[in-house]
Each structure stands twice: as structure tokens, then as C-alpha cells.
C-alpha positions in Angstrom: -199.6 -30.0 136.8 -200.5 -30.5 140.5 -200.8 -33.7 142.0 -204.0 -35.5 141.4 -204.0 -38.1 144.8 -201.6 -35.2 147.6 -199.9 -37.8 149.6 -197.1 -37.4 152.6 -193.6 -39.2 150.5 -190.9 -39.9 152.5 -188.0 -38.1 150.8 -184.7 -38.8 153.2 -181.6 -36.4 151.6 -179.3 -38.8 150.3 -179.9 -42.0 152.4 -181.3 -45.5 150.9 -184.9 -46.1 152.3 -185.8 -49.3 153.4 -188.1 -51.8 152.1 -190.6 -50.5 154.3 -189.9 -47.2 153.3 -190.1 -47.7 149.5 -193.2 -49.5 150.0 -195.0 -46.2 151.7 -194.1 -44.2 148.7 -195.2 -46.9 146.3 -198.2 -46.7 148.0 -198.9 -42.9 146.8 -197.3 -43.5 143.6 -199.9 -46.7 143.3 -202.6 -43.6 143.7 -200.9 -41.1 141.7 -199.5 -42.9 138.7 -202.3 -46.1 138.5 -205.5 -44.4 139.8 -204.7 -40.8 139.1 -202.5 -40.1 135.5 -203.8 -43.9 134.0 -200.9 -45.9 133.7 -200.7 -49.7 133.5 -199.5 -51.6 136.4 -197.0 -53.3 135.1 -195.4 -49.9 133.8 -195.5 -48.5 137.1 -193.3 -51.3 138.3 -191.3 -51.1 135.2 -190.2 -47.6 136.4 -190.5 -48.7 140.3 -187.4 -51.4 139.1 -185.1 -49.0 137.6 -186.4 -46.3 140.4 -185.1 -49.0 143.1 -181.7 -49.3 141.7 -181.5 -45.3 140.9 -182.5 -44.2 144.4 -184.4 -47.0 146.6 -187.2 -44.9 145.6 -186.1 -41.8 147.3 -187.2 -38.7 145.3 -184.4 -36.5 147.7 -181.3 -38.8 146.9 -177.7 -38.1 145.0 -175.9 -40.0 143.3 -173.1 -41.5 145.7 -174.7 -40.2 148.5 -172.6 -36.9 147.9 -174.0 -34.0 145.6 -172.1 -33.5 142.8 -174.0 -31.2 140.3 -172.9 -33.2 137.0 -174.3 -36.4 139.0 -177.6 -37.6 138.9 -180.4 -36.4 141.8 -183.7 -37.4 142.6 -186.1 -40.6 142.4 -184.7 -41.0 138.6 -181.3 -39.8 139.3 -181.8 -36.8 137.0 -178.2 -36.2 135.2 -176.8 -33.2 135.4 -178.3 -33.2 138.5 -178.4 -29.2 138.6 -180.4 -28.9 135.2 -183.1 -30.7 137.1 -182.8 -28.6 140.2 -182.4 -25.4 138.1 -185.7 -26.6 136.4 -187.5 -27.1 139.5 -186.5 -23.7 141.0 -187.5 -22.1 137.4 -191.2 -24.4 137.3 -192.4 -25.1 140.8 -192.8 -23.5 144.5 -191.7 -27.2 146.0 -188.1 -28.4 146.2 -186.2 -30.8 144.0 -186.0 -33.5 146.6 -189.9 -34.1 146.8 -192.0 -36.6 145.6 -193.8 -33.8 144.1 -191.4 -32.7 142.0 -190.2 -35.7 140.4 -194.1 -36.6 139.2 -194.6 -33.2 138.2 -191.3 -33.4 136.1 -192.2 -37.1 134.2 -195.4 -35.4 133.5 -194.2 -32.7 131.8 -191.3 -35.0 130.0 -194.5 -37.1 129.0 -196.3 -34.2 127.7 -193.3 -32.6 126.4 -191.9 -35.5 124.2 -188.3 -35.2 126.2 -186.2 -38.1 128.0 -188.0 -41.7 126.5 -186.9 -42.3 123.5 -187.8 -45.5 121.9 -185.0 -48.0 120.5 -185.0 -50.7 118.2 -184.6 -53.1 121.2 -187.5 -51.6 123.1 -189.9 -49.8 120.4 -192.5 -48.6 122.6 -193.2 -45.1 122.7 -193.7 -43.3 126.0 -197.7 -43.2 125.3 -197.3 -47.2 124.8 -195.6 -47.2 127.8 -197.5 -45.9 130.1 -200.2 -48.2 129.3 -198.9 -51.6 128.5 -199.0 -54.5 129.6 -196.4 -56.5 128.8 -194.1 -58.1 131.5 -193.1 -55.8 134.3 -189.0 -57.1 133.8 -189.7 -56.0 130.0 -191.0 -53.0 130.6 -188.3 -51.7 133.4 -185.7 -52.9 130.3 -187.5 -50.4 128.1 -187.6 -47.9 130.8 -183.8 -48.5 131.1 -183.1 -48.1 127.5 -185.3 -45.7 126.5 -185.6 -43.1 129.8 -182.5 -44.1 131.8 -180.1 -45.0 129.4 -177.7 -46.1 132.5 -173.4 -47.2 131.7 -174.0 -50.5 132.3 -177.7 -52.1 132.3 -178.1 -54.3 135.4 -180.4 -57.4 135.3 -181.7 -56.3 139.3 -184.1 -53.5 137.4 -186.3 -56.4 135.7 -186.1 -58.2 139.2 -187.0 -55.5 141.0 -189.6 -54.5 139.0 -191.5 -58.3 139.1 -191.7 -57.4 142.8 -193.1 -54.3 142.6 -195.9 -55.8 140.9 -196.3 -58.4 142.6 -196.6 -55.9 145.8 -198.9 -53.5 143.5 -201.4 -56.4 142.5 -200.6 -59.4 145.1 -200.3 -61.4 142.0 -197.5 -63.1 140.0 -197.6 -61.7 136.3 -198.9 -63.7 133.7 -196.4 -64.5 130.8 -197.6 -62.4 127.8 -195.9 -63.4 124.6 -193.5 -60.9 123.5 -193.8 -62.2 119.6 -196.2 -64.5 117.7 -195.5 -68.3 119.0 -194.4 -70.5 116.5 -197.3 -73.2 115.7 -196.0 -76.5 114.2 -198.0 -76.8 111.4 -196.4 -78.2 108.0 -196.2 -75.7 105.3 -196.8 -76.8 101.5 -195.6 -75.5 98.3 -197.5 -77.1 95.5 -197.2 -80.9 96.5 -193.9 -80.9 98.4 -194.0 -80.5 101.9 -191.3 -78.2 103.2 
């Protein structure tokens, strides 16, 4: 599927982009992702959190800095790397290491039912995903759990992600309960009060 909003990414091989930087390609992904495919906001910067810690938002990076081809590559740090590359050889005319690609390939994972999986933790499916909106630092947990699925989870991707929407929206998100609140009302059984 071609990209809906073209947009010029800044894809540096294996380098961490600065704040700057990540900010420009949020700015296309903010077209592409938001205005273009439909998703929420605050999943956007769910993904933008884990996307920061994966690859400061750099769609041409390895993991380490040094391409190993069982590693992870690319905005998501795709792992093994080379299954990604080989698919992006075998699918598209534009390189691995573009912002391109790595739409064009959670596109097709959306469409195709592969990589999110939902968990008991985080039970949204990837349709629910892509347009809740729940908590940006919830929804870059689910995107951990269910599309990541990283070692060792790290508390920075829910951070990160509360800043991206902040910068998306220029707002602080509103608290959205994550279960039904507890109202103190006194139950009754018969006469007794319990």
C-alpha cells in the first residue's frame, strides 16, 4: 500500500536522531498514521514511546549500532533483522531503512493479522488499538507486550510515549479510567447491611 501523506523522513543508518530530528518524522507520521490510516492519537504515541526506545525513531537503525542479521533493524527494530529486509527486497522497490518501508510493513502486519498479539495484561486487539483512547503510557505498554514483546520491559516507553502526545496534541492527556471506579454505596442483603 503506498503512502497516503509522501513525506521527506529522516532515516540516518544506524545513528540515534535527535529530539529535533524525531520530532520531523513525527511530524509525517502525525499525517500518515492520524490523518491518513485513522489511528487514535494516543495510539500513535503509544507506538512513538516504544519506537523512541527501539530506534529514536530512526526507520534506518540496527540494533547496537552494528548490523547483525539475527538483531533487530528498523524504526521497530524488526527481529531477525534480515527476515524484514528479505521482505522488503521481496515486497517493495524502496529500501529497508526508509520510513516508507516500515509503514508499509505495519500496514500489511495490520491487515495480515501478524506481530500484535493481544495478552491477558493488555487485551486489545490490533483494530482496538489503533483507535483507542486510553492513556498514551497504557497503550505504549500494550504496544510493548503485544507487538514488541522486548527482554526486559522498560518504564521510559510509557514516558516517552506521554510526550509524544503531548507534542502531537499540545495537551496533557486526560486520565481515562482503566476499570469501573468503585462508588461507596452500602450494599443490602435482606435487612443487613454488608
Amino acid at each position: 500500500m503506498a503512502l497516503i501523506y509522501p513525506y521527506n523522513y529522516i532515516s540516518i543508518t544506524s545513528s540515534p536522531l535527535s529530539q529535533t530530528q524525531m520530532e520531523h518524522n513525527v511530524d509525517g507520521l502525525i499525517r500518515e498514521m492520524v490523518t491518513g490510516r485513522h489511528w487514535s492519537e494516543q495510539a500513535l504515541a503509544g507506538m512513538l514511546g516504544n519506537a523512541q526506545l527501539e530506534s529514536s525513531i530512526n526507520p534506518g537503525r540496527y540494533q547496537n549500532d552494528v548490523y547483525n542479521p539475527q538483531d533487530g533493524v528498523g524504526l521497530l527494530q524488526w527481529t531477525p533483522g534480515v527476515n524484514y529486509i528479505n521482505w522488503c527486497q521481496e515486497t517493495q522497490t524502496t529500501l529497508w531503512s526508509t520510513m516508507d518501508s516500515a509503514i508499509t510493513r505495519v500496514q500489511y502486519e495490520f491487515d495480515n493479522g501478524l506481530q500484535y498479539y493481544p495478552t491477558a495484561a493488555y487485551p486489545l486487539t490490533f483494530a482496538q488499538y489503533v483507535q483507542s483512547t486510553m492513556q498514551p503510557s497504557y497503550l505504549a505498554r500494550a504496544w510493548s507486550f503485544n507487538y514488541e514483546r522486548p527482554a526486559a520491559y522498560d518504564e521510559a516507553r510509557a514516558r516517552y510515549a506521554t510526550a509524544w502526545y503531548i507534542y502531537i496534541t499540545g495537551h496533557v492527556p486526560i486520565p481515562v479510567p482503566t476499570s469501573t471506579p468503585k462508588l461507596n454505596i452500602p450494599l443490602y442483603v435482606g435487612a443487613d447491611l454488608i
